[in-house]
N, C-alpha and C positions, 0 to 999 in steps of 0.2 A: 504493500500500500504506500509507502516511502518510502521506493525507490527513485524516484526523479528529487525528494527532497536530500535526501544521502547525497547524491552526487552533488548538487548544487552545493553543499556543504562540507567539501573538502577543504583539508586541512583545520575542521575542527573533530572535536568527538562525538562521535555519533549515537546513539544506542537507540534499536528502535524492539522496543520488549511485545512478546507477543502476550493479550490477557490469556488465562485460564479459557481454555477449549476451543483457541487459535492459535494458527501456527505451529500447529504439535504439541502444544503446551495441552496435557492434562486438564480437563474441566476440575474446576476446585471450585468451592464456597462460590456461593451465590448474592453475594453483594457488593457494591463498589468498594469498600474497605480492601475485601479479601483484591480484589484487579488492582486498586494502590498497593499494596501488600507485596502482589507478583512485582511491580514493579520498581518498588522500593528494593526487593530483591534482587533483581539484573543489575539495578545501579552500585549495590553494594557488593556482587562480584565482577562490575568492571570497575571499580576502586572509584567511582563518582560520590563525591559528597554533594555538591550541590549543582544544581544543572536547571537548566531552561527548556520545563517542562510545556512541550506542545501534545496536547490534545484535539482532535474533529469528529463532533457527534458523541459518542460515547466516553470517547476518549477526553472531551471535555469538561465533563459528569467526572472521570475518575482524577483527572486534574485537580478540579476544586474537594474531592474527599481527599487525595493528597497532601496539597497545602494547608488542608483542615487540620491535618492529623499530623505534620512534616513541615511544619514552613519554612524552617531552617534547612530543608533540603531543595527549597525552590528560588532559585534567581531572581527569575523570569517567569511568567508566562502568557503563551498564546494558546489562544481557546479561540477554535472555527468551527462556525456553525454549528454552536451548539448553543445553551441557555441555560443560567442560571434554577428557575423553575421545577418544582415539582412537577410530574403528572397530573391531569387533572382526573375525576373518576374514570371518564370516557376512555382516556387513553390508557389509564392502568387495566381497564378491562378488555382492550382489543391486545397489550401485551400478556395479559393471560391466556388470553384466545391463542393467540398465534405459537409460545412458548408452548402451551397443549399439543398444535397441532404439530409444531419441530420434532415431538416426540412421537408424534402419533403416524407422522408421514413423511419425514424427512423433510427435505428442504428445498427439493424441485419446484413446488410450488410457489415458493420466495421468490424465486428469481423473478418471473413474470410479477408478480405482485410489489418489489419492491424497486426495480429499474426506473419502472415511471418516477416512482416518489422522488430515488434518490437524487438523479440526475435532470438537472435543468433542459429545458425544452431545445436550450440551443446546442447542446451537448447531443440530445439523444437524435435532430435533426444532420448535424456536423460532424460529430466525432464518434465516427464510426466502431473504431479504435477504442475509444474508452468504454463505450457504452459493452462491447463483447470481454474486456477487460474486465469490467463490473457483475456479468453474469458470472464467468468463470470462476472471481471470487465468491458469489454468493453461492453456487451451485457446490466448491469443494469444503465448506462449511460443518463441522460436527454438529449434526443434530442438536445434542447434549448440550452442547458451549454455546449454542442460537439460544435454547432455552434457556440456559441458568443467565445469560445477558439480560435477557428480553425482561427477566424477573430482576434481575440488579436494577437493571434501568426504572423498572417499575416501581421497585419499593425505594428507590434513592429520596435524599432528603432534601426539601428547599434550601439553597446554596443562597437566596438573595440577602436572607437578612447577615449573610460572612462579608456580602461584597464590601464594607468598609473595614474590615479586616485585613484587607487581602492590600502590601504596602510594597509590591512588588511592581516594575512594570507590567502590564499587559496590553497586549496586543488581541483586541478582537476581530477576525474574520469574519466575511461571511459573502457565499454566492449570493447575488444579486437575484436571481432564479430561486435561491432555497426555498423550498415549501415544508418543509422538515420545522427548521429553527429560521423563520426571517429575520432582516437584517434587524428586525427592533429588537430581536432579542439579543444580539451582539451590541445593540446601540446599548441597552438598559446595562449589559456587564460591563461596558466602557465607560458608562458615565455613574457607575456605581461605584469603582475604586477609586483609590487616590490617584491613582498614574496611570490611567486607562487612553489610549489610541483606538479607532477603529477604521476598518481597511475593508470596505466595498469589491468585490472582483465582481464585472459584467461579466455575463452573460456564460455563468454558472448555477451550478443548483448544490445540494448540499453535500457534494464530494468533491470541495473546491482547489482542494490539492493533486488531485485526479484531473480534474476536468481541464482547469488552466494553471500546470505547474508553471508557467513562466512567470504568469504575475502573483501566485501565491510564493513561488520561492522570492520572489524582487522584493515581497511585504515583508517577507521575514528574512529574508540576508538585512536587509536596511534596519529593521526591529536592531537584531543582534547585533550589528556595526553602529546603532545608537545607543 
């Protein structure tokens, strides 16, 4: 998934941790704590003390339980396309749904069902490339790891009342296209910290590091070299 941001990022250190029941990694514990957890773990066997923690989408969600729980392990951070916010009932009940059915039928049926959402219209019109990129990851998916996410995400906790907590910079992205997390929701975590930025990418949807690596890695080389 950051591979175009790796490269764009030579000559620093890189780590990009896979959660529990991706990337090979073992499904384990079912809440964003346990995904900081895995994470906190990678960094402290690649001898990282503190680093400039980016998260998108999910990964956003386990950023802010991070810094929750770690702030002294965080520099920085960038959080794309994702939101501060709890679930509301609706959507904690269509992630129950769907967690049932990752166990019940695997995951073939994600892909058709979640491509539209994930990717902006001008993406799934143009970038032919990305968008068959997108299946392929959604399709080689653990079952098990869709589920215990689906429920992480779903019981995670309101992160807005931390945003004045949080005394780091950050950098909030967000595809311009998102239908996921829209830009207001990147606007409200930028103007909720003390040292909050936010960086617009046109004509993306909410896999904005996917979709246009050029202007998301340009936000975040420029982030890190300020």
């Amino acid at each position: 998934m950051w591979q175009d941001q790796v490269g764009a990022l030579s000559g620093r250190k890189v780590l990009t941790p896979s959660f529990p029941g991706f990337g090979g990694r073992p499904p384990g514990g079912a809440s964003l704590d346990d995904f900081a957890d895995a994470v906190l773990a990678d960094m402290d066997a690649a001898g990282i003390g503190r680093a400039v923690i980016v998260g998108l989408s999910m990964g956003g969600y386990v950023a802010f339980r991070l810094h929750a729980r770690s702030p002294e392990r965080v520099a920085a951070l960038v959080l794309a396309d994702t939101k501060a916010t709890a679930d509301d009932e609706a959507a904690r009940a269509k992630r129950t749904d769907q967690a049932g059915r990752a166990r019940r039928d695997g995951v073939g049926w994600l892909v058709d069902a979640m491509v539209p959402v994930l990717l902006g219209e001008t993406t799934r019109s143009e970038r032919p490339s990305v968008v068959e990129l997108v299946r392929g990851m959604i399709a080689q998916a653990d079952p098990e790891g869709v589920a215990r996410a689906l429920l992480a995400m779903r019981d995670r906790p309101d992160s807005t009342p931390h945003l004045e907590d949080v005394r780091v910079p950050v950098l909030a992205l967000a595809g311009e296209e998102d239908q996921v997390t829209p830009v207001a929701a990147a606007r409200q975590i930028a103007d909720g910290v003390a040292d909050g930025r936010l960086v617009v990418i046109p004509r993306c949807g909410h896999l904005s590091n996917l979709e246009d690596a050029k202007s998301f890695n340009g936000a975040l080389t420029s982030f890190l070299q300020g």
